[in-house]
C-alpha positions in Angstrom: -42.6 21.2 21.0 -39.4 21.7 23.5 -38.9 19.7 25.8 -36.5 19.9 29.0 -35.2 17.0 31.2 -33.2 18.4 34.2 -31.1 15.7 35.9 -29.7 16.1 39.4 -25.7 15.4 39.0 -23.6 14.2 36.1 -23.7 10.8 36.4 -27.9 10.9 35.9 -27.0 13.6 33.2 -24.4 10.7 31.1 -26.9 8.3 31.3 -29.7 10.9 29.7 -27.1 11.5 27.3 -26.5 8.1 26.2 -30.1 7.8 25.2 -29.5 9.9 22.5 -27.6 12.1 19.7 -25.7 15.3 21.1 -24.6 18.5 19.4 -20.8 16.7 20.1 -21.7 13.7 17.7 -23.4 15.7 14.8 -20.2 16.0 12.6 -19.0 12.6 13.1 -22.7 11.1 12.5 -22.2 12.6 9.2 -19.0 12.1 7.9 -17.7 15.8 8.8 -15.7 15.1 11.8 -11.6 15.1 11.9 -11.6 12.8 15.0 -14.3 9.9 15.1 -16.0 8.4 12.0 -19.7 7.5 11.9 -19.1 4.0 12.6 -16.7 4.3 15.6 -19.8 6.4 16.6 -21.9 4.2 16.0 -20.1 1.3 18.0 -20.1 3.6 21.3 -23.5 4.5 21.4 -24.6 0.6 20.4 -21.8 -0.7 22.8 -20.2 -2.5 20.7 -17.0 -0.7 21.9 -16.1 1.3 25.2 -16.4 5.1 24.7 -12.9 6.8 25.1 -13.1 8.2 29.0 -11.4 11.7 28.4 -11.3 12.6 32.3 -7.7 13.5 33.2 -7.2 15.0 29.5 -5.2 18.2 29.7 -7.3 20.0 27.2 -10.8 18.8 28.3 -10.0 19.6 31.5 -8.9 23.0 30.5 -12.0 23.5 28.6 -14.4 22.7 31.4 -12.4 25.2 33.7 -12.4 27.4 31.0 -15.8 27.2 30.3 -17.8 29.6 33.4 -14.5 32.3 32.6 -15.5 32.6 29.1 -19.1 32.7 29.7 -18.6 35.8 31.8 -16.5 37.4 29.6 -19.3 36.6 26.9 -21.4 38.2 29.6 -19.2 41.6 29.7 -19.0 42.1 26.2 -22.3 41.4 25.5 -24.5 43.1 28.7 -27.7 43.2 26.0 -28.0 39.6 26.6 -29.8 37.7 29.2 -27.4 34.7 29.8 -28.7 31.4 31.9 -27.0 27.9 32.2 -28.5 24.8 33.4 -25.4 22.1 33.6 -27.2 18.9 33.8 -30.4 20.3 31.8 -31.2 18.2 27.8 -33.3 19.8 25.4 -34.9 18.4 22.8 -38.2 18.5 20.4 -40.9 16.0 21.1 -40.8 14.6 17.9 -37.7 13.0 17.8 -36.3 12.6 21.6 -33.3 11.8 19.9 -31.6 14.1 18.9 -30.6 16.2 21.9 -28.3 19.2 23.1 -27.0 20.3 26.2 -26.3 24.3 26.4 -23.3 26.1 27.1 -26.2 29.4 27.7 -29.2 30.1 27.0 -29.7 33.5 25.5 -32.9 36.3 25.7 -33.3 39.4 24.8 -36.0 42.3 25.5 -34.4 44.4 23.2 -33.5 42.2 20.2 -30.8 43.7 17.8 -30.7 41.1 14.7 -33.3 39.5 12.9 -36.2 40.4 15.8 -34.7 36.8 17.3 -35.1 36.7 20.8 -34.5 32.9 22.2 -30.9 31.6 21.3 -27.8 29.4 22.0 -24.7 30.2 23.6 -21.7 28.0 22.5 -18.6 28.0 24.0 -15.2 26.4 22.6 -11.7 26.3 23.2 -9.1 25.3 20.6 -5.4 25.5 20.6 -4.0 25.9 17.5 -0.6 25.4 16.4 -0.4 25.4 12.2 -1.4 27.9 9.9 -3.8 25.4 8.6 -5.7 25.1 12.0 -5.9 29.2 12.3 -7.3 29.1 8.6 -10.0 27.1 9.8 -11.4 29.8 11.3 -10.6 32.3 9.3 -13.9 34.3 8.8 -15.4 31.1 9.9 -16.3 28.7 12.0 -15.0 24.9 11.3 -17.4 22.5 9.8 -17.3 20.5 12.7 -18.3 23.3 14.9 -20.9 24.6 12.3 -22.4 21.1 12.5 -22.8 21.3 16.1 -24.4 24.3 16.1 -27.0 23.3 13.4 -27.9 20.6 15.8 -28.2 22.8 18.6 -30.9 24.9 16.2 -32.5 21.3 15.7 -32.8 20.4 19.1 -34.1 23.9 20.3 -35.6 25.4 17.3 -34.3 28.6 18.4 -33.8 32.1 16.6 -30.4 32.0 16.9 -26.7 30.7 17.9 -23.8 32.5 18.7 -20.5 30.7 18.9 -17.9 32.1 21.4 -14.3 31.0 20.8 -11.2 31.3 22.6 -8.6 30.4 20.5 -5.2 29.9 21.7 -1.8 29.9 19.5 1.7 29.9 20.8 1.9 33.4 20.8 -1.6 34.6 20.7 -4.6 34.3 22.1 -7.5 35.5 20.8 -11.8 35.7 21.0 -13.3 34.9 17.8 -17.3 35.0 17.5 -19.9 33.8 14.8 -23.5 34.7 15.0 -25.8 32.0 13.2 -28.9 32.8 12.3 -31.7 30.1 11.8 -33.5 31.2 8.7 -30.2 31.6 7.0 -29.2 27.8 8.0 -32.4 26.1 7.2 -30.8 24.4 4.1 -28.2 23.1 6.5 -30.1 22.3 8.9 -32.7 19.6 6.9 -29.8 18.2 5.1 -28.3 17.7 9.1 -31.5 16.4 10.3 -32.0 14.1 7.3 -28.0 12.6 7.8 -29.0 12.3 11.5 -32.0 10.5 11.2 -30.5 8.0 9.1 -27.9 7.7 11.3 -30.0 7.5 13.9 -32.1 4.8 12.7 -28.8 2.4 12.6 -28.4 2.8 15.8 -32.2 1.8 16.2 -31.9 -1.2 14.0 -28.6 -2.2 15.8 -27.6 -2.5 12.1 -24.1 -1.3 11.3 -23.8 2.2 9.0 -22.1 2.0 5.9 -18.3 4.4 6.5 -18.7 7.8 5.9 -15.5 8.9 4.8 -14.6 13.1 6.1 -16.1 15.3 4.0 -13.7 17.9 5.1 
């Protein structure tokens, strides 16, 4: 069963969010991350170490201001969707508080389109990319990091449905990419996720150190 907890202001809304797994850790829980390994994780959320404090980082920052622009644009291009956002809201199922997300939008439909899904997940990102290597990554995809994210995002809601809504920004180009995920064609994903995850998870629980996860990607 979903569950919502709605917190006042951000600083009730971090400490919800300590208490748990976000959409942001999934890939480096399970090894798939390019940035943080499971066991630096893993020493942030146990407080063993002191979590990096990314206020006054230029692309954060960019991303946060960012954020309500491309949600509106999401909104223009896409008028058949319903679009709400609740900042400080976390959503998770009953059965394992845990593992949580917090929404860039929440999408409905009257009307559905795809896959008679009506109840989904908007994602927003930002990336700036400056290789050909980086731009491949999301060449006719999303990267794995991202797609982790998002099949946490179906865990947490159990949702029809999430699209991910990219600006993607190149020295001389910038562009919208979008990915439509449907639920029933991640399933596969998504149990091996939760089952990477819950291991994880229980670590955490046991205060008992994971064994290195070296990137799978």
């Amino acid at each position: 069963m979903l569950k919502r907890i709605h917190y006042k202001n951000r600083e009730e809304w971090l400490a919800g969010r300590s208490a748990g797994l976000g959409a942001s850790n999934a890939a480096a829980a399970v090894g798939m991350s390019k940035w943080e390994t499971n066991v630096s994780l893993w020493e942030h959320i146990t407080g063993k170490t002191k979590s990096d404090n990314l206020i006054g980082n230029a692309a954060v920052e960019f991303g946060t201001r960012a954020e309500p622009v491309i949600r509106e644009m999401f909104k223009l291009k896409h008028p058949e969707y319903k679009v709400k956002y609740h900042q400080y809201d976390i959503l998770y199922q009953s059965e394992r508080p845990w593992l949580r997300a917090t929404l860039d939008g929440e999408l409905t439909t009257d009307t559905p389109k795809r896959f008679g899904a009506k109840n989904g997940v908007l994602e927003i990102k930002t990336a700036t990319l400056r290789t050909k290597a980086q731009w491949d990554d999301w060449n006719g995809k999303m990267p794995q990091n991202y797609y982790c994210q998002v099949c946490h995002q179906l865990l947490a809601t159990d949702w029809d449905y999430v699209i991910l809504f990219a600006l993607l920004m190149g020295d001389r180009e910038w562009c919208i990419r979008e990915f439509f995920v449907d639920k029933e064609d991640a399933e596969e994903d998504m149990a091996w996720l939760l089952k990477e995850e819950t291991d994880f998870w229980g670590y955490v629980e046991r205060n008992e150190r994971p064994p290195e996860k070296l990137p799978m990607i």
